[in-house]
Structure formats: structure tokens, C-alpha cells
N, C-alpha and C positions, 0 to 999 in steps of 0.2 A: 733692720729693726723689726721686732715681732709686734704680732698684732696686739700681745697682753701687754705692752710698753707704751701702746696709746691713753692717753689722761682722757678721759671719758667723765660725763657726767649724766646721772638720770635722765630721761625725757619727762616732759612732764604732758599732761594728757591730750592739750593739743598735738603734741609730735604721728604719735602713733595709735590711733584707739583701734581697743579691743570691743569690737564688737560680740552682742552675744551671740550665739549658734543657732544660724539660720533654721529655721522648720523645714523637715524633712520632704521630699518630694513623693510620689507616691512608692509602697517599697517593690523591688524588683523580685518578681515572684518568677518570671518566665523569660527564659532565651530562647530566641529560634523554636520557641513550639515547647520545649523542653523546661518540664516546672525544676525550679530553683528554691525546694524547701526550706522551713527555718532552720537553722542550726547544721547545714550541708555544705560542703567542700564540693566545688564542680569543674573540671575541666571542657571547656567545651569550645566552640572556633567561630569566627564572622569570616563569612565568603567577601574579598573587599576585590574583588577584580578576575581577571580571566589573564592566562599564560598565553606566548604564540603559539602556542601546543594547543590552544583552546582548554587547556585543564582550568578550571576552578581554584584559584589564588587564594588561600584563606588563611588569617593571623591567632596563632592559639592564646588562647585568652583563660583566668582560672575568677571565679565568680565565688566569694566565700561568704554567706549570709549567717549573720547571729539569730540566735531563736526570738531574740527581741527584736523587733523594728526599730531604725534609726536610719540614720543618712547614710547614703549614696555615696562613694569617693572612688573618681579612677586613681590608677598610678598607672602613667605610659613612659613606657623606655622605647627609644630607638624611632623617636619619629625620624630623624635622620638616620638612616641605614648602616651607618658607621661608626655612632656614638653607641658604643658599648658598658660602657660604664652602670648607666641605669640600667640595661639589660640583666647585668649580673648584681646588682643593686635587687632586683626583682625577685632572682632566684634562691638569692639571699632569704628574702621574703618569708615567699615558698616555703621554703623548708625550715623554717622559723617555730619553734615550738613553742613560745609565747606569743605566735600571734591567734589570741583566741580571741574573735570576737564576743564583748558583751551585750553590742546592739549593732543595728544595722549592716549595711554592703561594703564587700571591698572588691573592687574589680581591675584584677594586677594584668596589666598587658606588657609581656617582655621585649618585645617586637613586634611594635605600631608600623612601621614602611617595612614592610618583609620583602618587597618587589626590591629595594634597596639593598637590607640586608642579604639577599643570595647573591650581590652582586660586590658587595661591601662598598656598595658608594653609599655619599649621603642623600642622591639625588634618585628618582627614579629613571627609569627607563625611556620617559618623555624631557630625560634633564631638565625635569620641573621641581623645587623646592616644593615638597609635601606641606612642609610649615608656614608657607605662604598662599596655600590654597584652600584654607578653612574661611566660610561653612561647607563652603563646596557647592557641587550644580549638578544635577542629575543628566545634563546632558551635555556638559565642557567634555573637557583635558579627561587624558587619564588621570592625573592628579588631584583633580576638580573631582571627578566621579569618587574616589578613593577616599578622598575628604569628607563628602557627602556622608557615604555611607558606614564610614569611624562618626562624623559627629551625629547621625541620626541614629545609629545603634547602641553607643556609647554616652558620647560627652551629653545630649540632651535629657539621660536618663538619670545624670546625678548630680548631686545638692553642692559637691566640690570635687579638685583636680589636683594630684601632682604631676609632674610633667619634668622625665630628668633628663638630661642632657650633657654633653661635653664640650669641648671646643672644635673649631673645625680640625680639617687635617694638617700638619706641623704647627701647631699652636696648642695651650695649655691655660687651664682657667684655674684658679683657688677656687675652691669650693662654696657659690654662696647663693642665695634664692636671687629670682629678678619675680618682680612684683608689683603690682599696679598700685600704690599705698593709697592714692585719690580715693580709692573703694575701703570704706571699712569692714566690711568681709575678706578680702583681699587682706591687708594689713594684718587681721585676724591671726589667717594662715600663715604670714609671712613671720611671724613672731612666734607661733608655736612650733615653726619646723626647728628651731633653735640654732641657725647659721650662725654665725660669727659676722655675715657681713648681708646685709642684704641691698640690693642696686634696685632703686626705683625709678618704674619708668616702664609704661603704657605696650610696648612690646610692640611687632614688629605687623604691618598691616597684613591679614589673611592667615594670621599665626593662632594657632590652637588656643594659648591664653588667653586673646581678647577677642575672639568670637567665642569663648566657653563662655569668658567673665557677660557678654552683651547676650547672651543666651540664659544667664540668669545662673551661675556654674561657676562661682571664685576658684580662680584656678590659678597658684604657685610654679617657676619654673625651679628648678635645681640646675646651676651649673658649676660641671665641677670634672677638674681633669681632661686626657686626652682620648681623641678618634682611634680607633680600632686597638684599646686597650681595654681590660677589666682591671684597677687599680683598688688594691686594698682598702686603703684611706679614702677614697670617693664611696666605695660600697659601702663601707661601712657609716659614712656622715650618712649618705642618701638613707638606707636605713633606717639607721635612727630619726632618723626627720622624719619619714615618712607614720615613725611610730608614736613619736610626738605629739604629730598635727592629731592620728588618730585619738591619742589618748587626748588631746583636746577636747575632741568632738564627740567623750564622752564614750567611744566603740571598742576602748581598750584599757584592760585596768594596769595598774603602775606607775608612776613618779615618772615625769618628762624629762630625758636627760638635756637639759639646755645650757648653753654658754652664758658666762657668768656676765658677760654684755656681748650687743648684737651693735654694733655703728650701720648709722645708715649713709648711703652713697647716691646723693641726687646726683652728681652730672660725672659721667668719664669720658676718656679722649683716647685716639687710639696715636700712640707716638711714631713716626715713621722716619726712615732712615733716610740720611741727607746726601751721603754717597753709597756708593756697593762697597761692597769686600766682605771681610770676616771678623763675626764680634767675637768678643770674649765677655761674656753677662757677668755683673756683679750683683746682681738682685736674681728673685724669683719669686714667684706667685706666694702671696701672701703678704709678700714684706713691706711695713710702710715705710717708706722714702721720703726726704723732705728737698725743698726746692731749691734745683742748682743740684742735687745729688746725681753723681756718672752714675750709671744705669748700666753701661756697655761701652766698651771700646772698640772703636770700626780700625780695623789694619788691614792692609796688604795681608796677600799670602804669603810673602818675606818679612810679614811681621812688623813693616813700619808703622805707627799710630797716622791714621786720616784725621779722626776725629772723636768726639765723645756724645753718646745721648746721654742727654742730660733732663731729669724731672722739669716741667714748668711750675709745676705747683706742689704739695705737701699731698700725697696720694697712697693710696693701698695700689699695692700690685696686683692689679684683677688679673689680668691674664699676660703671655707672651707666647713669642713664636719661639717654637724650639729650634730653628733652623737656622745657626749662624752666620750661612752663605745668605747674602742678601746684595739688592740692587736698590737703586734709589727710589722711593718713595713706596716700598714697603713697608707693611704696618709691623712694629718690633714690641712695644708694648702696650698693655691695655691701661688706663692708670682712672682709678676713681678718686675724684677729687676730695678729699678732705675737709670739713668744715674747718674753720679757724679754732671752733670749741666743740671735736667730735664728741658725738650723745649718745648714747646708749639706751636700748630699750630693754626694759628690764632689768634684773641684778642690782647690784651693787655695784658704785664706780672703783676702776681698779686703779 
């Protein structure tokens, strides 16, 4: 079942408010020594580390200011070293000929963990989760120092964040924001990027989101699709969301291309498999499932049925593993639960 076959109704203003557009921080005239005129396109780089070669680590970063002053917004791809999707989401960007700004900064980072990406893991080289190490410490971890100096050069200089992301490696996500809605700035964002599905919910401790959001920086995650892939339909959402939220906040002219309802997803569960063998999936990312629905069939590799996953509850298919060989008590699918009367933010009900 598709997501446009869910019976949806309005929100009504307690659900999700729209705050208005926070005041701008001060505007970003200068990197690294280097002035950042009005109305200039810039290429330029943040030194975030040192190589065993002792060479100088540094993440190429592109800085585009409108002649107007106006808000601050990163967009980072690749905190995880292996989620490519938002990377090509970025370059997408880049080379965007409607992306002109009318006001204020955009500061598109294609690859945030580059010590990751040369390596194509998602972890760095101290097998530290980079995304668990914000705000960071000027004299921890490598990953602590690395952190430090992306949120002091970066995140503390803008008014908001997107932040895109994938699934990990053999697993796969639909494409939807995760979002702190408890913040009305937050929610803000989370509504103008124009997902289909947005999952609420505080985000992960030492994770970029919520030390931007407690740093005064409403910051949106994107997830969407698979690790060491650039996928059409992911760039292209990431995109457009990204140009959305802008033309929200007022930095971009044109009509938001948004979905004609957004359902919101408080609580998911990740479903795990009861014995080993090999599924054969009857769902996949997107699809909403209702309760008691088979999911997957576990067989023998001679094909006999063991058993069936089966939904516990009435849920959107957030994510699954793409890898049908499995053992017991691996996680098989990601399932956001369903209200009993899903709501929609904005639109019209379908």
C-alpha cells in the first residue's frame, strides 16, 4: 500500500506550528582570513585534522552570499563517510542554476568526515562515530577535536542546518526528515523541507542535530536511501527540500515544491528476525503496512518456510535491511507506527 492511500486529516495548530523566521545571526563576511563579499560564489576549505603523513586534512566547503543580508544555513553531506547520497544531493546544488540567492548565506559542505570518506567507512580512523562526538573538545578523541572544529567554524555561525544522510551499510531508508518537533523552529524546518514523512524525535546524544539545535541552530536531518550509493530519487528529494526550507526563509525566489500531506511518525521499532535463513521481502521502504501484515518470509536455502515477519502494528516502512541472508535477532525492518487517525501537516486531506 502506498503512502497516497493513507486517509489523512488536517493538523490543526496545536500539532505542528509554524514558527516565524528566526533573526538572522551576524552575516558571514569572512573565512579563514578571506572576505566573503555580497553577492560572491567561493570555494574555499577548513583544515579539520592532520594525516599520518602529518599533511594537513582539510574538507572543501563552497560559501554563496546574496548581496542582501539574511540568514546563515549549512547543508552537510557525508558526516558519515559512506553516506553518499547527500554528497551528490550537494553537487546537485552546486551546479544548480536557480540556485540564486535573494538574501543571506548558504554553506554547502559535500563531505563533512573526509578522514571517512578516503576510506569509504562511515567511522573515522579512531573507529569513532563522528556523529556522536558534537560539540566536541579541543583536546579529546580525534573525533572530539574534528567535531570541535566543524561546529566552531561552521554550525555556530548559522541561524539553521540541513543535515543529509542515508542508511547504514546493507540497509535502506524512504526518504524522510527526523526532527526535534518539541522546538518550534525545528518543526518550522521540518515542514518546509516538504517530505512525505517526517519521524520525531530528539536525535541521538553528541549528534550534530542536537548540539546545533542547543547551540541556538535549528537543524533538520534528511534520511534517505543507501551507504556507498548516489541514488536518483534521494538527490533529487534532498534537493528540493533543501530549496524549500530556503525559499522559506525567504533566500530563494519560486513556489515550494511540497507534498500534498506530510504524516508525522512519533514512535518506530526496528523488527528483528526470529530465526536465520533467507527472506524473500514483500514490502519495501515506503509502503504502509497494517497489522498482522507478512513483511517477509524466512526459508531454508532449500526453500522450506521457517516462518513469517509479520507487522505488530499499522506502520510506514521507514527503513529495511537489503540483505536477505540473516541470523537471529537481526534488525530486518524499521516500522513507524501509525496513529489510528494519521494527520497531515499542511495540504489538503487525500
Amino acid at each position: 500500500m502506498s503512502a497516497d492511500e493513507v486517509s489523512v486529516d488536517p493538523v490543526g495548530a496545536d500539532e505542528v506550528s509554524a514558527a516565524p523566521v528566526s533573526a538572522a545571526r551576524n552575516p558571514l563576511t569572512t573565512w579563514e582570513g578571506q572576505p566573503i563579499a555580497p553577492g560572491s560564489a567561493n570555494d574555499v576549505s577548513l583544515a579539520v585534522s592532520e594525516s599520518y603523513s602529518s599533511m594537513t586534512v582539510q574538507i572543501p566547503l563552497h560559501i554563496r552570499r546574496a548581496v542582501e543580508d539574511g540568514p546563515t544555513v549549512f547543508v552537510t553531506a557525508a558526516l558519515h563517510g559512506d553516506e553518499l547520497n547527500g554528497t551528490g544531493a550537494v553537487r546537485q546544488l552546486l551546479r544548480d542554476p536557480a540556485l540564486r540567492l535573494v538574501r543571506g548565506t548558504v554553506i554547502l559542505v559535500p563531505v563533512l568526515n573526509i578522514l571517512g570518506f578516503d576510506r569509504l567507512s562511515r567511522y573515522l580512523p579512531d573507529r569513532r562515530d563522528l556523529n556522536r562526538s558534537f560539540p566536541g573538545s579541543k583536546r579529546g578523541s580525534l573525533a572530539s577535536r574534528m567535531a570541535r572544529v566543524v561546529f566552531d567554524a561552521v554550525i555556530s555561525r548559522c541561524d539553521f542546518g540541513v543535515d543529509l544522510h542515508t542508511a547504514a551499510v546493507r540497509r535502506t531508508n524512504f526518504p524522510h526528515i527526523r526532527a526535534d518537533l518539541s522546538d518550534p523552529r525545528v518543526a518550522e524546518l521540518a515542514v518546509a523541507f516538504g517530505a512525505d514523512f517526517i519521524v520525531d524525535g530528539r536525535g541521538p546524544k553528541g549528534s550534530l542535530r542536537q548540539e546545533a539545535l542547543r547551540a541556538g541552530c535549528p537543524t533538520i536531518v534528511l534520511e534517505g536511501g543507501e551507504a556507498l550509493k548516489v541514488e536518483p530519487h534521494v538527490v533529487s528529494t534532498a534537493a528540493r527540500g533543501v530549496k524549500n526550507v530556503l525559499r522559506h526563509l525567504g533566500m530563494l525566489e519560486g513556489e515550494a515544491e511540497r507534498s500534498t500531506h506530510q504524516v508525522i511518525i512519533r514512535r518506530s521499532k526496528w523488527i528483528r528476525a526470529e530465526r536465520g535463513g533467507f527472506l524473500e521481502y514483500h514490502v519495501q521502504p515506503g509502503d504502509i503496512v497494517r497489522k498482522g501484515q507478512h513483511l517477509a518470509t524466512n526459508t531454508t536455502l532449500l526453500g522450506q518456510v521457517q516462518n513469517t515477519v509479520e507487522s505488530p502494528f499499522d506502520a510506514l516502512v521507514v527503513g529495511m535491511s537489503t540483505l536477505p541472508a540473516i541470523s537471529p535477532g537481526e534488525p530486518v525492518f524499521n516500522l513507524g507506527k501509525l496513529p489510528r487517525s494519521p494527520r497531515a501537516v499542511g495540504g489538503d486531506p487525500t
